[in-house]
C-alpha positions in Angstrom: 103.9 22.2 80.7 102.5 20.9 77.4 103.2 22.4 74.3 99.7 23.9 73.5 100.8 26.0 77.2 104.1 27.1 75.9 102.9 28.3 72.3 100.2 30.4 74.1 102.9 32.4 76.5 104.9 32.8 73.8 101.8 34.4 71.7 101.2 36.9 74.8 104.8 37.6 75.3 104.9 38.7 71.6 101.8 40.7 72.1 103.5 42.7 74.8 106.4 44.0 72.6 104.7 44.5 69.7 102.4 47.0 71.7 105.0 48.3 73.5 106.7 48.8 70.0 104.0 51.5 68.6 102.7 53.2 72.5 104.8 55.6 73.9 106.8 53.9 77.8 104.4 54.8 80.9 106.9 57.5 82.2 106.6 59.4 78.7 102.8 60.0 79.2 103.0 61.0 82.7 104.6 64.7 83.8 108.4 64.0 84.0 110.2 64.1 87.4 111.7 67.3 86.6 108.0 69.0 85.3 106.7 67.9 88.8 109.6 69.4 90.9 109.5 72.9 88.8 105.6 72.7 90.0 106.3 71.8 93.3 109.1 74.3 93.4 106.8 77.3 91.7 104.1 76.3 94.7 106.5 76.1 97.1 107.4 80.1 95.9 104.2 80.9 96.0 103.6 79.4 99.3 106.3 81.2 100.6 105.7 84.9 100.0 104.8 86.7 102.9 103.7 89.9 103.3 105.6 92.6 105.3 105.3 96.4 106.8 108.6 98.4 106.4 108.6 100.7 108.8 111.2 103.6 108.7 112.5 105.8 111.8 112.7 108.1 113.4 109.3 108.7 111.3 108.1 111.5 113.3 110.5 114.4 113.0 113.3 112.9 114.9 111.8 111.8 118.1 113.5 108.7 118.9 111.7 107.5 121.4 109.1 106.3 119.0 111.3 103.5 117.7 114.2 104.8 117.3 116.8 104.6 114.0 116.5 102.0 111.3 114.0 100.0 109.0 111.9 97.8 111.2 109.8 94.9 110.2 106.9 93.3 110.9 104.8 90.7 109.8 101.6 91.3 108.5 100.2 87.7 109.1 101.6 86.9 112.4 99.0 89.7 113.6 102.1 92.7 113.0 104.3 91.2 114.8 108.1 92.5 115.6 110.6 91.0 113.1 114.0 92.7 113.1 115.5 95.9 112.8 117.7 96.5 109.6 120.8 98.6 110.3 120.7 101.6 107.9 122.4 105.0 107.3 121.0 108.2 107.1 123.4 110.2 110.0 123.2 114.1 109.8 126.0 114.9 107.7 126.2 118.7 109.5 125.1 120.2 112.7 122.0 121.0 112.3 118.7 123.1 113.9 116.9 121.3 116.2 112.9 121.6 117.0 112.8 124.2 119.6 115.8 125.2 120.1 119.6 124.4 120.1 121.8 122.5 117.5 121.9 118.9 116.4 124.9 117.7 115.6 126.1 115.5 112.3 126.8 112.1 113.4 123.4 112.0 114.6 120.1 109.8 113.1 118.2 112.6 110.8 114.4 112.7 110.5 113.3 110.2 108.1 111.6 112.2 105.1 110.3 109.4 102.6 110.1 105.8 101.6 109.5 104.4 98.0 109.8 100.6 96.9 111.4 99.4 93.2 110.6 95.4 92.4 112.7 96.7 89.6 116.6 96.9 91.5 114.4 94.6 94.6 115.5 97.6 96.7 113.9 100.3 99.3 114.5 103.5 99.2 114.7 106.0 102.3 115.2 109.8 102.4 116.5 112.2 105.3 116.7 116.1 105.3 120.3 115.6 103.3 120.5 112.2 101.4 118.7 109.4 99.8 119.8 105.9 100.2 118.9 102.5 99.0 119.1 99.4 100.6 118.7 95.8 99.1 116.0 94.1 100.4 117.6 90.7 99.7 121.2 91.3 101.5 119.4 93.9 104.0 122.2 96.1 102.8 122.7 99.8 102.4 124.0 99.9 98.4 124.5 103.4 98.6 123.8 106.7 100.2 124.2 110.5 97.9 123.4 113.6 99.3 121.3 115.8 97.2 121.7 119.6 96.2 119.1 121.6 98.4 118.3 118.7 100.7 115.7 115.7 100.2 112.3 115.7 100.9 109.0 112.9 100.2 109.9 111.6 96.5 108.0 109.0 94.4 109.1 106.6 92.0 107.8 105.5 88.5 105.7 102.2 88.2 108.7 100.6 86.2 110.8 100.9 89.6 113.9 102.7 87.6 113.0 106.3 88.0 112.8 108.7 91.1 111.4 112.1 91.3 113.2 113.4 94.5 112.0 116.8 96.1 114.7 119.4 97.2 113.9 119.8 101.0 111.2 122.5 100.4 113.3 124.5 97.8 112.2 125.0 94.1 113.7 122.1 92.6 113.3 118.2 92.1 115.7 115.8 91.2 115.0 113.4 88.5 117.1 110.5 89.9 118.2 107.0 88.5 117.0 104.2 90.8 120.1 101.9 90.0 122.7 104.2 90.6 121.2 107.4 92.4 122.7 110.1 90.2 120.9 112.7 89.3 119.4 112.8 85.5 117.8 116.3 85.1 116.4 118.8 87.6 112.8 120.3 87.5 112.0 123.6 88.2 107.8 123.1 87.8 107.4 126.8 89.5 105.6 124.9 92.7 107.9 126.6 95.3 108.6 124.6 98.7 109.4 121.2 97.3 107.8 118.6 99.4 105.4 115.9 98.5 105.4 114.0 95.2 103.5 111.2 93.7 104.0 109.6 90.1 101.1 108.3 88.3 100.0 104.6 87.9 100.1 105.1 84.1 103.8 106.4 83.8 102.8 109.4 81.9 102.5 111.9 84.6 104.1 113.1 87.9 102.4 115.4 90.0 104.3 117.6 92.3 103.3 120.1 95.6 105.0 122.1 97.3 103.9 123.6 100.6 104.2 127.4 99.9 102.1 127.1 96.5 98.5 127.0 96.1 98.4 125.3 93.0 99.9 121.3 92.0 101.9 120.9 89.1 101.6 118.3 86.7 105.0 116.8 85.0 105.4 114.6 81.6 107.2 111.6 82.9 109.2 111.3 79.6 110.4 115.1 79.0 110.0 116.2 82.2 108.2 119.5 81.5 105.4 121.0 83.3 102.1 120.6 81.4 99.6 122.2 83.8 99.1 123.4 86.9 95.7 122.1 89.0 94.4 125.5 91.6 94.5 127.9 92.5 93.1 125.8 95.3 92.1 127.1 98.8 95.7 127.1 100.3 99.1 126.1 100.0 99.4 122.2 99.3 100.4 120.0 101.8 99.7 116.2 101.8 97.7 114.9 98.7 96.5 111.5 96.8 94.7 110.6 93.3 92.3 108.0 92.0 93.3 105.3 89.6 91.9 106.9 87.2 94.4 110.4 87.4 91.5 112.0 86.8 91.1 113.6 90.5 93.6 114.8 93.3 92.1 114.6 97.1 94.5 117.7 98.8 95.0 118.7 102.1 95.8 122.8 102.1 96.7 125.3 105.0 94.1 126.8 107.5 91.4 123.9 106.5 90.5 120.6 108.7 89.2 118.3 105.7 89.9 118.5 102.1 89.9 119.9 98.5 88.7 117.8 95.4 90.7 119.2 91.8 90.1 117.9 88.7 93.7 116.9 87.2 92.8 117.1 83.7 91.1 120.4 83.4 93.3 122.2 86.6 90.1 122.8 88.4 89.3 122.8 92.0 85.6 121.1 92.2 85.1 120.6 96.1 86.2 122.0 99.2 85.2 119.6 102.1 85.0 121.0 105.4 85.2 118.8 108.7 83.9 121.1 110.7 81.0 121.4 109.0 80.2 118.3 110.9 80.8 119.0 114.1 84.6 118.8 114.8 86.5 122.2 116.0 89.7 122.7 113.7 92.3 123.6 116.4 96.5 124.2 115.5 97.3 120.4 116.0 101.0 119.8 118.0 103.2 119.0 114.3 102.8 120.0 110.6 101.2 123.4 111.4 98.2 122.3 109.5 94.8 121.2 110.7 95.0 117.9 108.3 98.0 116.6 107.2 97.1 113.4 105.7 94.4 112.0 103.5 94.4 108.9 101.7 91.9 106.9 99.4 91.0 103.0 100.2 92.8 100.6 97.8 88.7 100.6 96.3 88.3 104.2 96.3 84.9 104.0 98.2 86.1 106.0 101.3 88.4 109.2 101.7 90.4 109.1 104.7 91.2 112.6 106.4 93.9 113.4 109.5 92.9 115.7 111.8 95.8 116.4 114.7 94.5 118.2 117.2 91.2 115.9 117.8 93.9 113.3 117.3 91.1 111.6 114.9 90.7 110.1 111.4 87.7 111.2 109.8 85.9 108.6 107.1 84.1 110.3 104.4 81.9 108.3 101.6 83.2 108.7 98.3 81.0 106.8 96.0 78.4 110.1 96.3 79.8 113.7 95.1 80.8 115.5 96.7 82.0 113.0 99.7 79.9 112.7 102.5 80.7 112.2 106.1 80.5 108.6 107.5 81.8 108.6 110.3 85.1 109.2 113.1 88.0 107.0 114.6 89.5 108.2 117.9 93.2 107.5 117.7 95.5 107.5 121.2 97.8 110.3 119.7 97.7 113.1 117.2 98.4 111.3 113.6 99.8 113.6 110.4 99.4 111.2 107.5 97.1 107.8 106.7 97.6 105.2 104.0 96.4 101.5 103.5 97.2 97.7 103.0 97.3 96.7 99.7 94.3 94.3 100.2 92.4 97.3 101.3 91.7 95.5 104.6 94.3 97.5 106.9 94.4 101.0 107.8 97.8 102.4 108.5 98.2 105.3 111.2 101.6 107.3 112.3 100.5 106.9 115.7 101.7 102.9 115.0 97.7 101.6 115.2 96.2 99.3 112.8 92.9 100.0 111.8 90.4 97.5 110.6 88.9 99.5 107.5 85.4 97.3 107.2 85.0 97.9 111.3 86.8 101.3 111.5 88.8 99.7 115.1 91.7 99.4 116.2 93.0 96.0 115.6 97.0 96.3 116.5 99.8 98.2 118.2 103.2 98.2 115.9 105.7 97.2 119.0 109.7 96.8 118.5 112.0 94.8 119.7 112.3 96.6 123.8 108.3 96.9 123.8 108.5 100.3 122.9 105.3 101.8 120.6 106.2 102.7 116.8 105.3 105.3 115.5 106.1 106.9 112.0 104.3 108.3 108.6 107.0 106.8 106.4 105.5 103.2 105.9 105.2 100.7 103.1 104.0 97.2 102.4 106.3 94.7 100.6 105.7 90.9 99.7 108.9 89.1 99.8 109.7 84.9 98.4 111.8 83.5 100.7 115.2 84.2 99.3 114.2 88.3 99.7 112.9 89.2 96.1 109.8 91.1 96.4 106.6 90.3 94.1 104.9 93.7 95.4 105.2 96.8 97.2 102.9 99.6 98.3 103.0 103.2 97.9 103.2 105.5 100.8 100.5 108.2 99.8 97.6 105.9 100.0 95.9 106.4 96.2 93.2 104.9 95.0 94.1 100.9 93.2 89.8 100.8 91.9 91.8 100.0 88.3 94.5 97.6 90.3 91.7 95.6 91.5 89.8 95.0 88.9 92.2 93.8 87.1 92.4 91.0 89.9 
């Protein structure tokens, strides 16, 4: 090599460091190692969350033979299908009075009452004529179990996940109960005898609480816990209600009508009484609840009103983007159903009766099945999205109100 060569490689060689002197090394302008494996990790989360129905029995009174006793779950993507039965408590803690006739006796699987969801202690909730008990949805383990003065009955909890309003079973009194721990913080006496259904509003402000031998629903501040109005007199005794987004309007089943009243929450006013029988259905005693419809739910959009009706063993779609509702149209279920609610994505219909309805095509879609091949049926159900390692992202609600705000947000 001459020396003209040589003085040139040398040049270029200088040129090198010297810009490698003042620009940052290749691996410092691209994402580190570790940046990239977070992002992969955080996808990989992401990919991994899979959504779930929680299914608690016995769900209908306590027949047994309709899945028997536990939490059973299946997998909403795989079509519904059969995942695993978590062991849970919830045994009669005395003998007690069984439907027609006789004597249960304590030891025995009690009727399932209610089911609530907290992201906040990653836990689900179950109640049974006596107790309450929560389970941790990571461990599949039963945390604790309290039995409650006067019984329990359907209870809610507060969007934070750390508070639970917990009906007496159909006394004059609910519990105001800590999520974490399950004691009891105050009691409330709201004057809306027969303790029984309860749902607390999506803006944390309000509770609203009905009891089946009052014709009226109370309203409850979520922070003092005092009873600010009362919506009625309505057309009967409450049984099964639901409310917009908006808490602006209830949608309530009452005694000795098939269909549904309409109440305005913020002025206590009933507005409309819809009656299915003013479209052609018969309102015959249907074989549970004692109540022509027990069971009405909104669509996550709030465009339809969903309404049970037992004896016709049917679930009756009315139109709710004209007031008052109008009827759309009728879905012949196999058995008698006594509540309705809905898949967070609005798609899914959810019936007691264990069917699956396709809410766009109002048809039956899928049959809940456990583990023997048995049919499932139960009106204590909720939807839970789960990561992988068991911590949920997002949960349902069991009373099927209205998510129009939810979804906009989207």
């Amino acid at each position: 090599m001459n020396m003209r060569a040589t003085l040139l490689i040398l040049l270029l060689i200088g040129l090198s460091v010297s810009a490698g002197a003042e620009t940052a090394p290749i691996t410092d302008r691209l994402p580190s190692v570790e940046a990239n494996s977070a992002t992969a990790k955080a996808k990989q989360s992401d990919d991994q969350v899979r959504r779930y129905l929680y299914v608690a029995v016995p769900g209908l009174r306590r027949y047994l033979e309709h899945g028997g006793h536990g939490l059973l779950v299946f997998d909403i993507e795989d079509d519904y299908r059969f995942v695993k039965r978590i062991p849970v408590a919830g045994l009669l803690r005395r003998d007690t009075p069984a439907i027609g006739g006789g004597v249960t006796p304590a030891g025995q699987p009690s009727n399932v009452k209610g089911i609530v969801v907290s992201l906040a202690t990653n836990s689900i909730y179950i109640s049974n004529l006596e107790t309450m008990q929560r389970i941790d949805l990571a461990t599949e383990e039963v945390v604790w179990e309290k039995e409650y003065e006067g019984g329990a009955d359907r209870m809610a909890i507060s969007p934070d996940g750390k508070t639970i309003y917990l009906p007496s079973l159909e006394k004059e009194h609910w519990h105001v109960v800590d999520a974490e721990s399950g004691e009891v913080l105050h009691k409330i006496i709201s004057g809306n005898s027969g303790a029984h259904n309860t749902i607390a509003g999506p803006d944390g402000e309000e509770v609203y609480l009905g009891g089946l031998r009052t014709n009226s629903l109370g309203i409850v501040d979520a922070e003092t816990y005092e009873v600010i109005r009362q919506v009625g007199p309505l057309g009967g005794p409450v049984r099964p209600f639901t409310i917009n987004s908006d808490q602006t309007h209830a949608y309530i089943n009452v005694n000795g009508l098939l269909g549904f009243e309409i109440a305005d929450l913020k002025t206590g006013k009933l507005l409309h009484r819809i009656d299915v029988t003013d479209d052609g259905f018969e309102a015959k005693q249907p074989l549970r609840h004692g109540v022509f419809s027990h069971g009405v739910g909104l669509t996550p959009d709030e465009t339809e009103v969903w309404v049970v009706d037992g004896a016709n063993e049917s679930l009756h779609v009315y139109d709710n983007t004209v007031v008052p509702p109008v009827y759309k149209q009728s879905i012949k279920l196999r058995k008698q159903p006594g509540w309705i609610t809905f898949s967070l994505d609005g798609k899914h219909a959810y019936a007691p009766t264990g069917e699956i309805i396709d809410v766009e095509t109002k048809t039956v879609v899928a049959q809940l099945v456990d583990e023997t091949g048995a049919l499932v049926k139960s009106e204590k159900i909720v939807e839970i999205h789960l990561t992988s390692d068991g911590r949920t992202v997002r949960a349902s609600d069991q009373f099927g109100i209205g998510r129009a705000n939810e979804l906009a947000r989207q």
